[in-house]
C-alpha positions as CSV (number, residue, x, y, z in Angstrom):
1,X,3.8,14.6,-26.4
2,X,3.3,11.7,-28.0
3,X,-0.1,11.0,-29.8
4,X,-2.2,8.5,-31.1
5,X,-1.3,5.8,-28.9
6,X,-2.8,2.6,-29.2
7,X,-6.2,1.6,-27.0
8,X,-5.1,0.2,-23.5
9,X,-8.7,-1.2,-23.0
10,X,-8.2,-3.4,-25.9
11,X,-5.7,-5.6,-23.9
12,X,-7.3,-5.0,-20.1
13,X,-10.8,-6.4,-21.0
14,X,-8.9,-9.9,-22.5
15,X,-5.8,-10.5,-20.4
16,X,-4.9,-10.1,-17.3
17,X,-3.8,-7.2,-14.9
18,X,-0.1,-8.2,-15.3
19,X,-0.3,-8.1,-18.8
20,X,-1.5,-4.2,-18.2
21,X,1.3,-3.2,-16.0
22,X,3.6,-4.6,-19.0
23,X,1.8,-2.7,-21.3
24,X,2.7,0.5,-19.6
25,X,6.4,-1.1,-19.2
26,X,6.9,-1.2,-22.9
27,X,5.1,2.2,-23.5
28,X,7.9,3.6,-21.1
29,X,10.6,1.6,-23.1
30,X,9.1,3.0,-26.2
31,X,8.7,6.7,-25.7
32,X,11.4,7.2,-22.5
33,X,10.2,10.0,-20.2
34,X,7.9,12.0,-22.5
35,X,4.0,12.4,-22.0
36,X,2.0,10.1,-23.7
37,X,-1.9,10.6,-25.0
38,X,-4.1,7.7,-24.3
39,X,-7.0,7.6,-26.4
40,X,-10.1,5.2,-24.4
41,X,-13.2,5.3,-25.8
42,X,-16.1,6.2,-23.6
43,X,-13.5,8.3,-21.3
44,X,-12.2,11.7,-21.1
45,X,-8.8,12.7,-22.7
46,X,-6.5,11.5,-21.1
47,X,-2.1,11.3,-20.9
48,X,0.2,9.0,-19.4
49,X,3.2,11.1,-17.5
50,X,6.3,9.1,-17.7
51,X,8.9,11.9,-16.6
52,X,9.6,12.6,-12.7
53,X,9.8,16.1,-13.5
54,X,6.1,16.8,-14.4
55,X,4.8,14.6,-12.1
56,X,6.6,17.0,-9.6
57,X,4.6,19.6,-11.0
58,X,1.1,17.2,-11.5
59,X,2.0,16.5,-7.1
60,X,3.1,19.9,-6.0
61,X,0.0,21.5,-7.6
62,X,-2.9,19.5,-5.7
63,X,-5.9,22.0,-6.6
64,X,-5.0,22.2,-9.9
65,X,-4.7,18.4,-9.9
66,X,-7.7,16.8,-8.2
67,X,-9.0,13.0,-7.9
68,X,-12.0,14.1,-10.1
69,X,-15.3,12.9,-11.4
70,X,-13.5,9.8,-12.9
71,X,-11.7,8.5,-10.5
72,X,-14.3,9.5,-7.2
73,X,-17.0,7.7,-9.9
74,X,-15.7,4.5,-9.6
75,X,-14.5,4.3,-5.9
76,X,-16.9,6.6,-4.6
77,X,-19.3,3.2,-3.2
78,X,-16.3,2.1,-1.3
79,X,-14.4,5.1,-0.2
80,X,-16.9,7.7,-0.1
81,X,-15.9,11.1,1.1
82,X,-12.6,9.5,2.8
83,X,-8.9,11.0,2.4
84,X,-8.5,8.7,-0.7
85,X,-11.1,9.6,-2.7
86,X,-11.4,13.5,-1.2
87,X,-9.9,17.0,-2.4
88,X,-10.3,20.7,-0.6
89,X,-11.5,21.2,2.6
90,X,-12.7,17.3,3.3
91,X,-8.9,16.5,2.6
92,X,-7.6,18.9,4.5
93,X,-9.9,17.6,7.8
94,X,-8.7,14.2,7.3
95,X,-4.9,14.9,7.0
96,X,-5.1,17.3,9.6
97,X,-6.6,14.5,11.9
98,X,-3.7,12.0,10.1
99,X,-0.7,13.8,10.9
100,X,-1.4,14.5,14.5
101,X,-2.2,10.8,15.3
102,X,0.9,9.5,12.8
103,X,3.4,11.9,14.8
104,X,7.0,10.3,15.3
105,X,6.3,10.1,19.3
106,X,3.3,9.3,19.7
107,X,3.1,6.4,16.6
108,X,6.2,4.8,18.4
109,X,5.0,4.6,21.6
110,X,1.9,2.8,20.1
111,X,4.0,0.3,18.3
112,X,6.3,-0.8,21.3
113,X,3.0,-2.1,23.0
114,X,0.7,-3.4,20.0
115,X,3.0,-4.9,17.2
116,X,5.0,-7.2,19.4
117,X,2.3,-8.9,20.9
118,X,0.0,-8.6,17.8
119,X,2.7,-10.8,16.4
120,X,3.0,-13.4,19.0
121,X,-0.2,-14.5,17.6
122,X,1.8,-14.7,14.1
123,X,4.3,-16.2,15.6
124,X,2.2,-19.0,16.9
125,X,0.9,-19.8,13.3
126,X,4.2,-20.1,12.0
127,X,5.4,-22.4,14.4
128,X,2.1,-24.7,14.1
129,X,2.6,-25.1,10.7
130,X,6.4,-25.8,10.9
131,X,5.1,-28.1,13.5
132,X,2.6,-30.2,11.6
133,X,4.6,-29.5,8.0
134,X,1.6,-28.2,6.4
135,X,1.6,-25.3,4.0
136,X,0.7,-21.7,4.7
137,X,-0.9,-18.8,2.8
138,X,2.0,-16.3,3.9
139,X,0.2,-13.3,2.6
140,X,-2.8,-14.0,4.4
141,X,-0.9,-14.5,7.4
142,X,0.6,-11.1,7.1
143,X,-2.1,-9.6,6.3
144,X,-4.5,-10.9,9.6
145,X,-0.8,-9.5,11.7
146,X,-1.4,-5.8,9.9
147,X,-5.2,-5.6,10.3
148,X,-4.6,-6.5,13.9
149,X,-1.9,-3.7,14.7
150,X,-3.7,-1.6,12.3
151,X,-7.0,-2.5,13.8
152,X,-5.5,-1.8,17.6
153,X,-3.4,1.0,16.7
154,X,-5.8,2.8,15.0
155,X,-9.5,2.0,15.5
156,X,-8.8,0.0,19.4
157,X,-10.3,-3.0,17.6
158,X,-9.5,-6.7,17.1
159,X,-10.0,-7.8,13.6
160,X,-8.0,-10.9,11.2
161,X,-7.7,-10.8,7.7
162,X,-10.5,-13.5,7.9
163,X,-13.6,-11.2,9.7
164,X,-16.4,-10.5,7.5
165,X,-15.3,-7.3,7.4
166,X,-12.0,-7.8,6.1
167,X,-13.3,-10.2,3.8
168,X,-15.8,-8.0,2.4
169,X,-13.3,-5.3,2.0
170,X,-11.1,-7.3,0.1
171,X,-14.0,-8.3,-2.2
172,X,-15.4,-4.9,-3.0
173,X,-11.9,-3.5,-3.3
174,X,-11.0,-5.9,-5.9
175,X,-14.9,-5.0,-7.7
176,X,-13.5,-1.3,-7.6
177,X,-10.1,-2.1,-9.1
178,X,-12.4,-3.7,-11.6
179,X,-14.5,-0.7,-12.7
180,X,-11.0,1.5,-13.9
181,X,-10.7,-1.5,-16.5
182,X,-14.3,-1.4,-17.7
183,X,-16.0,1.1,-19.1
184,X,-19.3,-0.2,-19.3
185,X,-19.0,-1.0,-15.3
186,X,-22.6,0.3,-14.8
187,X,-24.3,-1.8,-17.4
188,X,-22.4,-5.2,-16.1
189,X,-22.8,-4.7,-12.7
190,X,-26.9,-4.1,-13.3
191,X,-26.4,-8.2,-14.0
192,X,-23.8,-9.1,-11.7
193,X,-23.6,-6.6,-8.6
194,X,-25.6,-8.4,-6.2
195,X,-22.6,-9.9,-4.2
196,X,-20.9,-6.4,-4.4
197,X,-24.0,-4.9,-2.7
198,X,-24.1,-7.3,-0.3
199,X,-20.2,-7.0,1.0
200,X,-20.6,-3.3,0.7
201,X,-23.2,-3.0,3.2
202,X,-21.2,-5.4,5.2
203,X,-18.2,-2.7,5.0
204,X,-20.6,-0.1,5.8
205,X,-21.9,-1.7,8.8
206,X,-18.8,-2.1,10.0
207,X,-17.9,1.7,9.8
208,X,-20.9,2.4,11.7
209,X,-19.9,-0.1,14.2
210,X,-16.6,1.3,15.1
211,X,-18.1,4.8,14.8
212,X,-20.8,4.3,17.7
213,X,-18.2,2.0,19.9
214,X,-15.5,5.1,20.2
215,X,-18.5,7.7,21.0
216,X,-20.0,5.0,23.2
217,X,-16.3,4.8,24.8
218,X,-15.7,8.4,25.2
219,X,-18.9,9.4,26.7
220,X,-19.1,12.3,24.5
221,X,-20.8,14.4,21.4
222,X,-18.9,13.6,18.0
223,X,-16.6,17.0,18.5
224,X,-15.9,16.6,21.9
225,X,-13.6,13.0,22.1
226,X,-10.9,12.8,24.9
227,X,-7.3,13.3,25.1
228,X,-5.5,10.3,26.3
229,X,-2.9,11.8,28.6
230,X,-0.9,9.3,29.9
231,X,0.1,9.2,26.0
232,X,0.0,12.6,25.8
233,X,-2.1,12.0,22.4
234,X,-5.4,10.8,21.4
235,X,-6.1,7.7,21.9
236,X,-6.5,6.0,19.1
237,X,-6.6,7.7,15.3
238,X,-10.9,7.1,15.6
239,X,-10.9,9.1,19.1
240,X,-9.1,12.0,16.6
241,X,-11.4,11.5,13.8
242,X,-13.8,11.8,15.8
243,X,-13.0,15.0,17.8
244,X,-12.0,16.2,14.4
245,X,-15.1,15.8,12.3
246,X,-18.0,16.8,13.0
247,X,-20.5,14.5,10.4
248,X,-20.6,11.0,11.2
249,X,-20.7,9.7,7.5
250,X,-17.5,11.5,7.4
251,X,-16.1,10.0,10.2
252,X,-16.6,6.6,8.6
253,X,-15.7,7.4,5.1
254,X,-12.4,8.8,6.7
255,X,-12.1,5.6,9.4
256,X,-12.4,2.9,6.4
257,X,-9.7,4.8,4.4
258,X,-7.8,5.0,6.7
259,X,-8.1,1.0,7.8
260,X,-7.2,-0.2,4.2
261,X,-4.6,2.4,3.5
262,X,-3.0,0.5,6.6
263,X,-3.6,-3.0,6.8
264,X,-3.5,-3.5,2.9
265,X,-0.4,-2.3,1.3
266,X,2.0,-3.1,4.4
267,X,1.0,-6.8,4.3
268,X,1.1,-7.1,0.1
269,X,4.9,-5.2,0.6
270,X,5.5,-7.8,3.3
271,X,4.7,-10.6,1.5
272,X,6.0,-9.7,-1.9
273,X,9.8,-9.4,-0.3
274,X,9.5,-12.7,1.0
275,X,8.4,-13.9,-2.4
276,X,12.0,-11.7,-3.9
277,X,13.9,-12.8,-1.0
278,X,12.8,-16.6,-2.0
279,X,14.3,-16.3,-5.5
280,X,17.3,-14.1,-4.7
281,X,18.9,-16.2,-1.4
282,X,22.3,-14.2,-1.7
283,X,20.1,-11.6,-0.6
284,X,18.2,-13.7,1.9
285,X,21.8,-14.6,3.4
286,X,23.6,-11.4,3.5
287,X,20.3,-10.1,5.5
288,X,20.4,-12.9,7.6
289,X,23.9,-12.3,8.8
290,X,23.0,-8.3,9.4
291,X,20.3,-9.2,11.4
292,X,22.8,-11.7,13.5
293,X,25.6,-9.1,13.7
294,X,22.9,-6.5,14.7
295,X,20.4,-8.8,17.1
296,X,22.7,-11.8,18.3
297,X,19.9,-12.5,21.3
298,X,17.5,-13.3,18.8
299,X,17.9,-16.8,18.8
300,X,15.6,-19.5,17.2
301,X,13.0,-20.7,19.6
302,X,13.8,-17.7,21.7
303,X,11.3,-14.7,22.5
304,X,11.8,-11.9,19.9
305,X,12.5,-8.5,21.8
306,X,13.0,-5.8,19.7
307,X,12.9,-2.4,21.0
308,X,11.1,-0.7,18.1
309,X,13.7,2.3,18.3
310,X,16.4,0.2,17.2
311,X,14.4,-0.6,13.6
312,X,16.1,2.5,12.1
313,X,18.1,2.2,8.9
314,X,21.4,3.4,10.4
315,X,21.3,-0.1,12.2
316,X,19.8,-2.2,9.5
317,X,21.2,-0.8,6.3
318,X,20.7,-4.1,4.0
319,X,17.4,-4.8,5.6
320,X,15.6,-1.3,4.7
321,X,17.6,-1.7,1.3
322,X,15.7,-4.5,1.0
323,X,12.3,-3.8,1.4
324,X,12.9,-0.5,-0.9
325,X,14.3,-2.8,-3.4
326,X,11.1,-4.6,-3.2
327,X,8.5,-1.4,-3.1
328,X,10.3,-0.3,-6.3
329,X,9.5,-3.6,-8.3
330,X,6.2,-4.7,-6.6
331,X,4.6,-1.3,-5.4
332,X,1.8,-1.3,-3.5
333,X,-0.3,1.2,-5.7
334,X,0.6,0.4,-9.0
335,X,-0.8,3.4,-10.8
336,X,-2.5,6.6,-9.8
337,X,-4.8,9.0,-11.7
338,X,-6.1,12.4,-10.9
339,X,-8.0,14.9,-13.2
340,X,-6.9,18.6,-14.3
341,X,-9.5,21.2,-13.0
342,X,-9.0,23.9,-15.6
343,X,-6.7,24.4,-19.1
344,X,-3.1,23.3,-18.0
345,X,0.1,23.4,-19.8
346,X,2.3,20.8,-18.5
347,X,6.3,21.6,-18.4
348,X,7.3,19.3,-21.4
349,X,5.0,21.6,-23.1
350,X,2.0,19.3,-23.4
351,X,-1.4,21.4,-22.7
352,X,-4.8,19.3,-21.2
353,X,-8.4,20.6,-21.4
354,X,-10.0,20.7,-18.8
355,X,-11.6,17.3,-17.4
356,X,-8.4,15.9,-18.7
357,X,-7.1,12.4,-16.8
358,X,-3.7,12.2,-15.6
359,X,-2.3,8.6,-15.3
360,X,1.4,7.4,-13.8
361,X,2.0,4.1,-13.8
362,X,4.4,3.7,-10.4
363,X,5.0,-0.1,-11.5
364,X,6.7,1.0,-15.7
365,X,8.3,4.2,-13.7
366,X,10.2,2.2,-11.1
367,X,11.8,0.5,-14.1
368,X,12.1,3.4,-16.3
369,X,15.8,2.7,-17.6
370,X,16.7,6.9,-17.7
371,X,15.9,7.0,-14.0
372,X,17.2,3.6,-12.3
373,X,19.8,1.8,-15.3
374,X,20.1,-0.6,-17.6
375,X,19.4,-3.0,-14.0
376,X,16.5,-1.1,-14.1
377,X,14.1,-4.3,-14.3
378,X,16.0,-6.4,-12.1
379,X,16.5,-6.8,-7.7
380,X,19.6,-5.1,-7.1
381,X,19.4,-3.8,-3.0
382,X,22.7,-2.6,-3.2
383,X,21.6,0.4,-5.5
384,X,20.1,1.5,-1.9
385,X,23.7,1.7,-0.4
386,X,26.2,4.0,-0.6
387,X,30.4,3.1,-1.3
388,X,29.9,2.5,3.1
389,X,27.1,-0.1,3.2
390,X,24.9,3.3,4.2
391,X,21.3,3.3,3.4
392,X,20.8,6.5,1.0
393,X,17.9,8.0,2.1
394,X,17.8,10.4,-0.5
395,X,19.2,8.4,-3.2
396,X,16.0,9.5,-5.1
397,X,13.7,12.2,-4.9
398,X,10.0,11.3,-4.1
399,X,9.1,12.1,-7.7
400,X,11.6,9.7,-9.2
401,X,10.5,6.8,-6.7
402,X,6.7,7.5,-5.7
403,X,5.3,4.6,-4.0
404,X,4.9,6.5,-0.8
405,X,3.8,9.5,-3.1
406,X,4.9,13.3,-3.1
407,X,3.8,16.5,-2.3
408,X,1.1,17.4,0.0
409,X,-0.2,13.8,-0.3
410,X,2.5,12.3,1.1
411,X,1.7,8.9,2.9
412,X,1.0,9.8,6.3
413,X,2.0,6.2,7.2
414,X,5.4,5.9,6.0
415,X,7.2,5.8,9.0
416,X,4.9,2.9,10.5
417,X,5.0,1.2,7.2
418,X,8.7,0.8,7.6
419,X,8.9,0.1,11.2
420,X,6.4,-3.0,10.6
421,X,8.2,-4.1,7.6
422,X,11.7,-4.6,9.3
423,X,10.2,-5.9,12.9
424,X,8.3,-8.4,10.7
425,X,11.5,-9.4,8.6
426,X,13.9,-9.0,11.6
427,X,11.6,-11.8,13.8
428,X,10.7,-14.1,11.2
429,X,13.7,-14.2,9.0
430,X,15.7,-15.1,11.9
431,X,13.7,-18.1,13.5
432,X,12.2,-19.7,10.3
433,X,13.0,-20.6,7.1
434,X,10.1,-19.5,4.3
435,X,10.1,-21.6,1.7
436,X,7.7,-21.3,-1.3
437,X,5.8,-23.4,-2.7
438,X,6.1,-23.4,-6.7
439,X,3.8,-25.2,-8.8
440,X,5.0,-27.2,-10.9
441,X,8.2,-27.4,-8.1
442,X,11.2,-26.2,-9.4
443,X,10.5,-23.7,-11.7
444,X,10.6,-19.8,-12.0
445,X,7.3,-19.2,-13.1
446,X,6.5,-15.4,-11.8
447,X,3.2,-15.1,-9.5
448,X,0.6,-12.5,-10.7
449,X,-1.1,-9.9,-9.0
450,X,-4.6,-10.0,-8.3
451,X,-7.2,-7.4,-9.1
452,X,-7.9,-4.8,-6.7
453,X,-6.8,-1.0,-6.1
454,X,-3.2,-2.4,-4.3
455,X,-1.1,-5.4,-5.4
456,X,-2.5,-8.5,-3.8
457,X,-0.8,-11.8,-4.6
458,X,-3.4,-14.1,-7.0
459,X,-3.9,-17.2,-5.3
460,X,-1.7,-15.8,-2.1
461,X,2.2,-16.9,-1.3
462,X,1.7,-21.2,-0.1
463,X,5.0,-21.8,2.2
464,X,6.1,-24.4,3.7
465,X,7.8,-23.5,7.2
466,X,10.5,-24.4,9.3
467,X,12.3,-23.4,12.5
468,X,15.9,-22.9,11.8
């Protein structure tokens, strides 16, 4: 292990978020994969794993390994006792729940109804603004398209990207992402809180809401919510929640978790391909012919129909390559942290007290030369095909490439991550063309992230559209 590393604090307080994630970039570059001690005043010890290998053991050992005091400290206001912010038994409740509703049948059927006509409303928008030439906030637009199949699919609610609630959300999320760069949060926020009260009540209210609407539906106590069975499922992931978990604060914690698991990191994947696929338009063009050669009925001005069964990555090789290409270099969680629960000796040797914080940085690993190349920093799809155009599925382990995480916190929502992702690029990369809008024009200046838990775009993606 490598010690007395420099203060990370000393950059995060002054500069921005990107400036962070490049820090951790050239600490990788520095040391390679070995484990790395962080020293942050105010904190608990802490390291920063860098090899695939001990994370493995760091994921595969989840009571060992827990969210902890630090991390539940800081996003306990926001996600409460929900699967995000929850070990043990309240995790276990929660996933249970998850992995019945998110089942390969049953999340399908869901999606064949709800995302295409969620995204006739997208569609719509698109069209005005190629229409009337004005510009359009691309990630916002994705984003109201995955709270509303997100919304539907899960809670049997209607929400955009612009409700109070989803407003609020964003807000306090971003307030949350700000407390893991401040370690005085509690003193600041004495001053300065008052608008983070105020959105979090407005979250809060709208768990409740949601909460007493599916009871209200179901005609039943909390434990006793009906089977849909023309589905053959429940209906809805809050009718499971609720006939899972008995306490309703649980029940909201675990319905809000869910919700921004969902909505947020599909649309920020979304729209940062677009934003990759904007400066790489070989790419663009070799996807567009695939999904010509693949779909020739989807013609501009036409009706999309898509049978969601077809989105598999047999069919659209360069497409899924794509979007992976684009998870590695602009992943959705950047960086995750978890806390050891007792005296643990890691298998490079390195030993933590206990209390210790465990940091990987998902955005310096997916660049980590020793794991993905010299190429390591730049968009290469084709390292996601093999010598027959094939997607490789397993082309890394879960460890090596962790944005949909490993070990018995998988993401539950992988599969309907992916199936949104290539409908969305299928439909609108074949009727439109997405251009960006660069300010000054003409230049390759690289857009920043914004500060939250995920990886929002600052200022959004501005587009202008246009029907091919």
């Amino acid at each position: 292990m490598v010690k007395g590393l420099e203060n990370p604090t000393e950059r995060t307080e002054a500069e921005s978020r990107d400036e962070l994630f490049e820090w951790f970039v050239a600490c990788q570059k520095r040391h390679g994969l070995e484990t790395v001690e962080i020293s942050v005043p105010t904190l608990p010890k802490g390291v920063l794993v860098q090899d695939p290998k001990v994370l493995e053991f760091i994921l595969k050992h989840e009571a060992l390994f827990t969210k902890g005091q630090f991390f539940r400290q800081r996003s306990w206001d926001l996600f409460g006792n929900g699967i995000i912010n929850s070990d043990g038994t309240l995790w276990k409740l929660q996933r249970k729940a998850g992995v019945h509703f998110f089942s390969g049948a049953s999340l399908r059927s869901v999606l064949e109804d709800v995302l295409p006509n969620a995204y006739q409303k997208t569609r719509r928008e698109l069209h005005s603004a190629s229409d009337t030439s004005n510009p359009i906030d691309l990630e916002r637009c994705l984003l109201d398209l995955t709270t509303r199949v997100v919304g539907k699919v899960a809670y049997d609610v209607g929400q955009d990207a612009s409700s109070p609630f989803s407003a609020a959300f964003d807000y306090c999320s971003g307030k949350t992402g700000e407390r893991f760069q401040n370690p005085v949060y509690p003193v600041t926020e004495l001053f300065s809180g008052s608008r983070f009260r105020e959105n979090l009540a407005t979250v809060r209210r709208f768990g409740r809401s949601i909460v007493a609407k599916a009871r209200e539906r179901h005609g039943l106590a909390p434990s006793k919510a009906s089977m849909n069975s023309e589905r053959g499922s429940y209906g809805s992931l809050l009718s499971m929640l609720v006939h899972t978990l008995e306490d309703e604060g649980l029940v909201q914690d675990a319905a809000l978790n869910f919700l921004s698991a969902g909505r947020d990191t599909t649309a920020q994947s979304l729209t940062w391909t677009f934003y990759l696929l904007g400066r790489h338009p070989l790419c663009l063009a070799t996807l567009r012919r695939e999904i010509s050669t693949v779909f020739p009925q989807l013609l501009p001005a036409k009706d999309p129909v898509i049978p969601i069964g077809s989105l598999q990555p047999q069919n659209l090789p360069w497409t899924m390559a794509i979007f992976y290409e684009s998870l590695r270099l602009r992943p959705p969680v950047p960086f995750e942290i978890k806390q050891c629960t007792s005296l643990t000796k890691l298998p490079d040797g390195t030993t933590l007290p206990k209390g210790s914080v465990v940091l990987w940085a998902i955005w310096a690993m997916n660049r980590s030369h020793e794991v993905w190349g010299p190429n390591a920093g730049a968009f290469v799809p084709e390292r996601w095909l093999d010598g027959n155009g094939k997607f490789r599925s397993d082309f890394k382990s879960a460890f090596e490439f962790p944005v949909f995480n490993a070990g018995p916190r998988a993401c539950l929502g992988k599969k309907m991550a992916e199936l949104m992702a290539m409908y969305v690029l299928v439909t609108v990369i074949s009727e439109f063309d997405v251009e960006e809008i660069r300010a000054p024009p003409n230049t390759d200046f690289e857009r920043k992230t914004k500060n939250s838990l995920t990886l929002p775009m600052e200022g959004g993606l501005p587009c202008r559209i246009r029907i091919r």
